[in-house]
N, C-alpha and C positions, 0 to 999 in steps of 0.2 A: 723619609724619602721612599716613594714607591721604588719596589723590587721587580729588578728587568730581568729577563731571561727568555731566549727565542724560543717559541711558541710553533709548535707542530701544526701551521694550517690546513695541510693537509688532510690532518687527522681529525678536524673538530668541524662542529658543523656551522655552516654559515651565518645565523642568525646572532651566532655569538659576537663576533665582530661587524656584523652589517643590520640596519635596522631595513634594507631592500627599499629606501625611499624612490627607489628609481622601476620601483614595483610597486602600484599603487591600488592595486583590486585583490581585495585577501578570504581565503575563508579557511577555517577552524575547522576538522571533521573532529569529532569525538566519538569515538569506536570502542567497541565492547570484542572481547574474547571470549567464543565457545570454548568451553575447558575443553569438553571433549573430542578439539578437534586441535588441541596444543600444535600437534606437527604440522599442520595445516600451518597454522598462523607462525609459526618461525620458519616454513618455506615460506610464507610469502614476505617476512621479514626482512629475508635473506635477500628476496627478488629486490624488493625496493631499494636497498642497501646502498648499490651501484647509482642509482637517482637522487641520492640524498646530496643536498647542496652544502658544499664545504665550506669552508673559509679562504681556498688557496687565493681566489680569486674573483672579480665581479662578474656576477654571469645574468647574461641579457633574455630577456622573455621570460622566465618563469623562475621559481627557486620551491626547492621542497626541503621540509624540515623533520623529524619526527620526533616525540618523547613517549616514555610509559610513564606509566604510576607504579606504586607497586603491588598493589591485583594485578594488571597489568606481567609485570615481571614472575611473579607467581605462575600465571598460566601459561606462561610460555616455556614452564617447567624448571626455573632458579631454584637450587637444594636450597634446606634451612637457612646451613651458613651460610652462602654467598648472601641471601635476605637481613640474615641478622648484623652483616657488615656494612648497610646503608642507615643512615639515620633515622632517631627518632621520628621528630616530625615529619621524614617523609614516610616513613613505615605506617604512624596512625595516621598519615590522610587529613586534606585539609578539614572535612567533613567532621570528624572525630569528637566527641566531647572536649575532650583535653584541648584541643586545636582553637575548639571555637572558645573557650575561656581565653585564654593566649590571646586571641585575634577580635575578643566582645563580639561574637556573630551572634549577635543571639536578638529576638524578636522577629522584624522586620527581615533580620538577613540570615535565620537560624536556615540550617541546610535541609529539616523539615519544607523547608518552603521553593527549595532552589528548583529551576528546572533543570537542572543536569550535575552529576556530580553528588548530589545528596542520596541518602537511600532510596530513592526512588529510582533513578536513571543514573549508577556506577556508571565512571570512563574507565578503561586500559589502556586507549592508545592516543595518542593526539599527532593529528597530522596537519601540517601548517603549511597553506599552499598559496604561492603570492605570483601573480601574473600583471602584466601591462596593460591589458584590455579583457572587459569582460568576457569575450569570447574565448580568449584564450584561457582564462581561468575555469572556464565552464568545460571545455577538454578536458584539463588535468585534472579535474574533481571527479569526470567520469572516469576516466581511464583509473586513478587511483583507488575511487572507492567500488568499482565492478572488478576490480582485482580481488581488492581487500574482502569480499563479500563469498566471492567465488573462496575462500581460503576458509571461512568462519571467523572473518572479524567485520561485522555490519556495525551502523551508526545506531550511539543511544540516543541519538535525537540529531533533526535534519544540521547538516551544517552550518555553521555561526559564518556571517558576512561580515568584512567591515573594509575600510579603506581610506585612505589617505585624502584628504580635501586637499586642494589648491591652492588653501590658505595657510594649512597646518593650523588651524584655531580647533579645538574640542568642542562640544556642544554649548557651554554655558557661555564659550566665545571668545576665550581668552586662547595665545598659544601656546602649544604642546610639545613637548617632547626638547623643552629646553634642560640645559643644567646637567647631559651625563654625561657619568664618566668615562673616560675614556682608560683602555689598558696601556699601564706603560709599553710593554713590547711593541704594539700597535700605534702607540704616537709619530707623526711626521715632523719634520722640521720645518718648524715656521708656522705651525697649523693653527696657532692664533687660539689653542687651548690652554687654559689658563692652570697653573700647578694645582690648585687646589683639588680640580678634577679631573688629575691625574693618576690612577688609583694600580697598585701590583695585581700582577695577572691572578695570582692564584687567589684572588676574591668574587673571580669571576669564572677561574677552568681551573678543574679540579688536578693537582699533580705539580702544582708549582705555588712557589712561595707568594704570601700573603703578605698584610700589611703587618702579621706579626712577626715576619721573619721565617715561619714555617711552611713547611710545604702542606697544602689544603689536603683532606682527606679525601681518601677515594676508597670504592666501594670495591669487593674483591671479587671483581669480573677476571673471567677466563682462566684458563689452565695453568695461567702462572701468576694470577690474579693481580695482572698490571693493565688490563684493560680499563679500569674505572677512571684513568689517567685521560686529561681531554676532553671529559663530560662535563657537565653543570648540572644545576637543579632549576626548574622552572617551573614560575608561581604562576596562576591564572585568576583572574580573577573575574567575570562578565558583572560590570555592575550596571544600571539603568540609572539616568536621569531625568530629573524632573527640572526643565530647564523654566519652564512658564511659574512652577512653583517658588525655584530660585531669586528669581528676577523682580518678583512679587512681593515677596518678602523683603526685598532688598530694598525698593521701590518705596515699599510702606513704610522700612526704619528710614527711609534720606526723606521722610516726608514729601514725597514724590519728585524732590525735585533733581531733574535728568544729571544735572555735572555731579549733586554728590550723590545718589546713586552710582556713579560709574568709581565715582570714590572711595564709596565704600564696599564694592565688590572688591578692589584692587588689595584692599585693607584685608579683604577675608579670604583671598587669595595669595597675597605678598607680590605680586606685580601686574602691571597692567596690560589691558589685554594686548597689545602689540608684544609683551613680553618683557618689558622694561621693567627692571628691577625696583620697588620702592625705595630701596636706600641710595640709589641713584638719580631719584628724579619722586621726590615726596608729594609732590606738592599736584603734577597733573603729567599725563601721558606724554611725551615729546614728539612722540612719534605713532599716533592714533591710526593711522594708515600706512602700516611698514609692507615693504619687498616680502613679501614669502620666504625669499630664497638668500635675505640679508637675515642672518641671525643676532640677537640683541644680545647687549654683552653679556657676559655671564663671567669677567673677572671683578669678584666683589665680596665682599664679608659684612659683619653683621659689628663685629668689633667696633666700627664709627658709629654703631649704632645701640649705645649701652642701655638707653629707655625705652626704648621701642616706640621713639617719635615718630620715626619715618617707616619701619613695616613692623605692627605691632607681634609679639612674642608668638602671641599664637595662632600666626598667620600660614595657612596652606605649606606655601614654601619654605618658610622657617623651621617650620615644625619639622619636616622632610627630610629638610637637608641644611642642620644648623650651622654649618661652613667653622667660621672662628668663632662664633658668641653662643656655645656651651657654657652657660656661666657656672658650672658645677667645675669647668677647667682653670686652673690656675693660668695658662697664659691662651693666646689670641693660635700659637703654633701647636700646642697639647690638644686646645679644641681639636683644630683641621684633623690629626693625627687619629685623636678617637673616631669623629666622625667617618674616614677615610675604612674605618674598621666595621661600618655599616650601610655603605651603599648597596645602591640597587641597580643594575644595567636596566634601562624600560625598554621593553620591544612592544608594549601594545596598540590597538589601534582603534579609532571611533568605527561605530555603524549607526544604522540608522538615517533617518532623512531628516533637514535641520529645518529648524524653527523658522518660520518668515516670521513671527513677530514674539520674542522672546516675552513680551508681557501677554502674550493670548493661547491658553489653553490650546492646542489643537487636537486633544485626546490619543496623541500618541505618547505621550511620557516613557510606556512602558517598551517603547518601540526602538529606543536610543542611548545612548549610551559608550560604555568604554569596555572593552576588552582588553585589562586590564595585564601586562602581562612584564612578570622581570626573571633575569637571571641570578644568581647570586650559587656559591660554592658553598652555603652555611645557611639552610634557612632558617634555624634558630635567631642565628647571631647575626643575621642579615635583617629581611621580611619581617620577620618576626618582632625583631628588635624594634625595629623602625616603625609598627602597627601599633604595640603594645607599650613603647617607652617615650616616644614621641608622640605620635598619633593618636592615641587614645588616653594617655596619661593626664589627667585631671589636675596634676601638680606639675606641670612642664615651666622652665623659667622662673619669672615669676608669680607667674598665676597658680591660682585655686581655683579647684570646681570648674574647669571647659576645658573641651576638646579640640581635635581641628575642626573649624567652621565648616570647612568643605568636602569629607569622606569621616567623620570622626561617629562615631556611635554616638548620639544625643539620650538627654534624657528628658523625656515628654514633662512640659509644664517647668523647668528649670534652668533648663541648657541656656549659657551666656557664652558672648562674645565681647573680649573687654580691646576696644583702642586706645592706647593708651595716649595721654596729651597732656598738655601740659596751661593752666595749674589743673584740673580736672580732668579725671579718664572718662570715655563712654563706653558706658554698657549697655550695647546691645542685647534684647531678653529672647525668652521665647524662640530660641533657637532651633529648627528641624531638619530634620533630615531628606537632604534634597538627589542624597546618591545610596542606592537599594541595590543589596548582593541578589545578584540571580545565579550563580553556579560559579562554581569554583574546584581546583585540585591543585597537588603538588605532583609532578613530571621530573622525570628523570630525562636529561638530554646524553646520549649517550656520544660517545664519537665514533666514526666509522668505523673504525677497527670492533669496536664494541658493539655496532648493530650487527657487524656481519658476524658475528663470534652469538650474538643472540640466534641470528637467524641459522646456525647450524643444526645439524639432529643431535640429540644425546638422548641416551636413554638412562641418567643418572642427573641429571641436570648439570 
């Protein structure tokens, strides 16, 4: 049973409890700090501090967010220790050798190659600015980054776009941002949220108890080193797709033909694109043209689902977020339990302009994509976990040898996709890779209390 305990809104910033869908134009600055101008950049830390969007409350027209990294926190003058009391993983950076083993970045998504975040173009600062109307958004970008510039913190590359469609579908078309969790303190009565994804606060805000019963670690911010309390850690991830390449390939395995195409994308996703779960509806989409604003269900387990008839094992969604059918669990309650101890809160959001006809090249592939972005109090035992155990794991379930169909690192010339069926499974061959890392970090989201305690002067850190 997730662990309740009232939650300082106040104190933490808004993006934690809100994903701003009522804020639909976004951009991403990615800002570098001049070391030698440190006190610069924690007065102007300081200034923003007071603009920073909290949790207490919904707030109309605009919402600001901020995190570091930890360069980032470095140059804003943090001693050894208070450095050495943040985690591994975020200490090496998602960049990192060790990191990108962990995470299989390597080829196509090696950080040699990214445009921001990799050796080439370091972040320190990320600032996350979401408005209703372009117009409005284009204000708050200047106002905040001709502040932030005037201080010594300019962009390492121009600001990242993205935005909420009307439809809520991602690029390949199916929709987004189903299935999370929600914090027990934060649950309403009646809210038609289903237990499973119901998850204790401290997995998500650093200072309060977990799904192990412990209170989440926090890093030993301020003079009495109780400010790391309220924070979280925040993944990024900017990846591109290749939605004409997608659709191609999928096209060519249904031997072109249109219904099992749509079939078999559903298969290499785990639901269809309205969002209907496969183990709820195997057979064909019920609702091929849903409400935007009706969300599909999402109470449901995999447990009815022991062969992987209805959404095969190694499917997008399954692989994700294996609900009750961990079969490494002895019962259908153990799964949930384990699982619950590696979710991920998503706050990211598409950019790019969509495809008018998903089987025809239009030469922007590298144009679009997902901005890719979660919370989590443990990005080992969260992110990580969920990248490297699930997601890339070659032995998931009961398969050998594949990944996930849809973000999974392929390997050129062998990569398979098995549905399984019954009397005979199919394998899908020749598997590729249709989602490419372009930049990435791990962020620190600090809570109020803890930007304004950054942004003071010390000459001792």
């Amino acid at each position: 049973m997730a662990n309740t305990e009232k939650i300082e809104r106040d104190d933490i910033q808004g993006i934690v409890l809100s994903g701003y869908v009522h804020l639909p134009k976004t951009a991403y600055a990615l800002l570098t700090v001049d070391a030698a101008r440190s006190a610069d950049a924690r007065a102007w830390l300081g200034r923003i501090a007071g603009s920073v969007t909290s949790a207490r409350k919904k707030q109309e027209g605009d919402s600001l967010n901020v995190a570091l990294t930890y360069t980032g926190l470095q140059k804003l003058g943090l001693d050894d220790a208070t450095l050495a009391s943040f985690p591994i993983a975020f200490s090496d950076g998602m960049a990192s050798q060790r990191r990108a083993y962990i995470l299989t970045d390597n080829e196509l998504d090696a950080s040699s190659a990214w445009s921001w975040g990799g050796p080439a173009h370091p972040v320190d600062v990320l600032l996350m600015m979401f408005a209703v109307t372009p117009e409005r958004l284009d204000a708050l970008i200047a106002t905040m980054l001709g502040d932030a510039a005037a201080h010594g913190v300019t962009e390492a590359v121009p600001a990242l776009h993205a935005q909420l469609y009307d439809d809520r579908n991602e690029h390949f078309g199916f929709s987004d941002g189903i299935a999370q969790p929600v914090l027990a303190s934060a649950r309403k009565p009646n809210d038609g949220v289903s237990e499973g994804n119901v998850v204790s606060d401290g997995e998500f805000v650093l200072g309060y108890r977990n799904e192990y019963g412990f209170g989440s670690d926090t890093p030993d911010l301020g003079p009495d080193k109780s400010l790391g309390k309220n924070g979280t850690y925040l993944v990024f991830r900017q990846t591109t797709q290749d939605v004409a390449g997608f659709w191609n390939f999928v096209n060519a395995a249904a031997a072109h033909d249109p219904a099992q195409r749509e079939t078999l994308a559903a298969k290499m996703v785990g639901r269809w694109k309205s969002g209907v779960p496969l183990v709820l509806a195997p057979d064909a989409d019920p609702d091929p043209n849903p409400d935007p604003a009706t969300a599909p269900t999402d109470a449901f387990g995999y447990g009815g689902d022991p062969k992987g008839l209805a959404c095969p094992f190694g499917a997008h969604a399954r692989r994700s977020n294996p609900r009750d059918g961990l079969l490494t669990s002895t019962s259908p309650a153990e799964s949930m339990q384990r699982v619950a101890r590696h979710r991920l809160l998503r706050r990211g959001r598409s950019y790019g302009p969509r495809i008018a006809d998903p089987l025809v090249d239009d030469g922007k592939s590298g144009e679009r994509g997902l901005h890719f972005i979660c919370l989590c109090a443990d990005i080992e035992r969260q992110f990580e976990f969920v990248q490297q155990t699930w997601i890339n794991n070659p032995v998931f379930g009961q398969l050998v040898g594949e990944v996930d169909p849809l973000v999974g690192a392929q390997t050129a010339g062998d990569a398979v996709f098995t549905v399984q069926r019954e009397p005979v499974r199919r394998r899908v061959l020749d598997m590729k890779c249709f989602v490419t890392l372009r930049g990435g970090a791990y962020f620190f989201l600090p809570s109020i209390k803890a930007l304004r305690w950054l942004g003071t002067p010390r000459t001792n850190g």
